[in-house]
C-alpha positions in Angstrom: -154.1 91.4 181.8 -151.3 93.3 180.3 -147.9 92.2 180.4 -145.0 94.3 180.0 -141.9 92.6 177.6 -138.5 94.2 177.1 -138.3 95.1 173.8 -141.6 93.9 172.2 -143.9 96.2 173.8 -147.3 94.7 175.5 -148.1 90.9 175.1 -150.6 88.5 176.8 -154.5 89.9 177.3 -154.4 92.5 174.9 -151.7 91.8 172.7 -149.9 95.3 171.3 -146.1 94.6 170.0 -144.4 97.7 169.9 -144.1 97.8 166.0 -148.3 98.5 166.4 -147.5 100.9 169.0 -144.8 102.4 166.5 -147.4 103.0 164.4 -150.1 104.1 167.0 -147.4 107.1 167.8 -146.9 107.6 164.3 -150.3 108.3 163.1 -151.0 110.3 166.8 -147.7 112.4 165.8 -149.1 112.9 162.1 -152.6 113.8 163.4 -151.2 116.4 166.5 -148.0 117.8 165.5 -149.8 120.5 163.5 -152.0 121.6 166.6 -149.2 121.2 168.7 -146.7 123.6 166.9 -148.8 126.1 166.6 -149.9 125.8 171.0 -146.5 125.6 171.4 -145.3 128.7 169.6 -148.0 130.3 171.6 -146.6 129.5 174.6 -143.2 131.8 173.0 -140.8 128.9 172.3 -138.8 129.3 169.3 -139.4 127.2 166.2 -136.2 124.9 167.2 -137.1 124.6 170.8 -140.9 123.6 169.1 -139.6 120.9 167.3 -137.1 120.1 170.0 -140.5 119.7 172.4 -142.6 117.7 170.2 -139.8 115.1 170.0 -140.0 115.1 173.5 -143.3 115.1 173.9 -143.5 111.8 171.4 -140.6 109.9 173.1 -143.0 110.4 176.4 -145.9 109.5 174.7 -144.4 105.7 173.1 -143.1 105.4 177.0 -146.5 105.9 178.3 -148.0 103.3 176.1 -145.3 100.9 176.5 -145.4 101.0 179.9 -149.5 100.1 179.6 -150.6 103.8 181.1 -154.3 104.7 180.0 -154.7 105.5 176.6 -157.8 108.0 178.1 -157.5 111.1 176.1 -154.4 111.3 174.5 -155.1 114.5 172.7 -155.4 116.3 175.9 -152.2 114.0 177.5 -150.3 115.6 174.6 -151.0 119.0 174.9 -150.6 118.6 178.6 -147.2 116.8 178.5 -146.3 119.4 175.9 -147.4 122.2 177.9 -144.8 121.0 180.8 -142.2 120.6 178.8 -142.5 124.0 177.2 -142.8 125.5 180.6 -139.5 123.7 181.2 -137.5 124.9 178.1 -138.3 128.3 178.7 -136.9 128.1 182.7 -134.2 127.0 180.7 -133.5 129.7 178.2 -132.0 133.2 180.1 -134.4 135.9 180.1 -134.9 138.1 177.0 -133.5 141.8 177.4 -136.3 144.0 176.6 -134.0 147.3 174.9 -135.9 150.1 173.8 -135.5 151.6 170.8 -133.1 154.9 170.5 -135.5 157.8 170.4 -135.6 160.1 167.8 -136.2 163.2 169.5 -136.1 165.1 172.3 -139.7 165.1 172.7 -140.1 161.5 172.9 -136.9 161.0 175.5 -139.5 163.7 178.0 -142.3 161.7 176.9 -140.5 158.3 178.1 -139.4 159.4 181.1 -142.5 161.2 182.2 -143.9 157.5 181.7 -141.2 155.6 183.8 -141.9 158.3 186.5 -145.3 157.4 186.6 -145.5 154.1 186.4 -142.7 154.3 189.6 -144.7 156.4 191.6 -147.9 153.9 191.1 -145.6 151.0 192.2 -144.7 152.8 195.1 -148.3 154.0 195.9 -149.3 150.1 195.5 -150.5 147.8 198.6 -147.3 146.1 200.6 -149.0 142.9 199.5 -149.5 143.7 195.3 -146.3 145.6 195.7 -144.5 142.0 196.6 -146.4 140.4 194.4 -145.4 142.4 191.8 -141.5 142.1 192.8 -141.6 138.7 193.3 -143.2 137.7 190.0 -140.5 140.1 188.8 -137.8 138.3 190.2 -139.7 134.8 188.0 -141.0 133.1 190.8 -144.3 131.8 189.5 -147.6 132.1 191.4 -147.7 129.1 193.8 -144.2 129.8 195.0 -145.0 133.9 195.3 -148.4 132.5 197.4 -146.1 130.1 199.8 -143.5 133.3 200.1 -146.1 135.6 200.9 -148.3 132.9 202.6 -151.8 133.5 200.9 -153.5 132.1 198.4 -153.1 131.3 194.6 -156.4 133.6 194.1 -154.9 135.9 196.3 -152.0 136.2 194.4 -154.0 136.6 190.9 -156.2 139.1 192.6 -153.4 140.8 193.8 -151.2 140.9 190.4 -154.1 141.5 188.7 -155.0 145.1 190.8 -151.3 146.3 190.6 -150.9 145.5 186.7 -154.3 147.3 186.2 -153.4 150.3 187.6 -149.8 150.2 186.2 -151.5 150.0 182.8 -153.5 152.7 183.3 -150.7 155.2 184.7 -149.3 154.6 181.4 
């Protein structure tokens, strides 16, 4: 049986002072922060908010094994701790304005705006259901709060966004 100590980490059965556990984190941290950056980017944090995250993710991780929490795969604990708290850094950070670029002619200005009208009339042509769905996941509601909202399904939700953003792409 494990017993939790203030301050010296896990003693009695299995005896795991937190200097060991120090060094547990420290080679995990040595062996993951590589794979981590890199998932992490992917996910479209910035290189400071990466960093930022994988201290987070660490601080969670000594927690967990100070506090005697399986030590059942750790590799996917990480990623999935680090996952969350990417997911929370970007509901953090405002929006990103998407600008477009000046165009150069007048050409490309009929061009654009042909597009935009196209695209609007195949919203407006949508379903009522994948024309919410669309909205709402607009607005940056995510998918289990557009299914409660709408009251359908999480499937029914992917199905839905999934059919509008098809044929948005293909107005385009």
């Amino acid at each position: 049986m494990r017993v939790l100590q203030p301050d010296i980490g896990l003693v009695s059965g299995d005896h795991v002072s937190a200097p060991s556990m120090g060094a547990e984190v420290t080679a995990l941290f040595e062996e993951y922060r590589g794979p981590l950056f890199r998932f992490l980017l992917s996910l479209g944090l910035t290189a400071a908010d990466v960093e930022e995250t994988i201290q987070e993710v660490f601080l969670a991780l000594f927690k967990h094994l100070r506090a005697g929490k399986p030590r059942d795969n750790l590799r996917g604990w990480l990623f999935k701790v680090g996952h969350n708290q990417a997911l929370k850094v970007r509901q953090r950070r405002p929006a990103p304005v998407l600008e477009m670029a000046p165009l150069a002619t007048p050409e490309q200005q009929a061009i654009a705006n042909q597009t935009r009208r196209r695209v609007a009339a195949v919203i407006q042509a949508l379903p009522e259901l994948d024309r919410a769905c669309i909205a709402l996941r607009a607005e940056g509601l995510r998918y289990r709060e557009i299914a409660d909202v709408l009251g359908i399904s999480l499937g029914g939700v992917a199905l839905a966004l999934e059919r509008a953003l098809t044929r948005i792409r293909n107005a385009r």
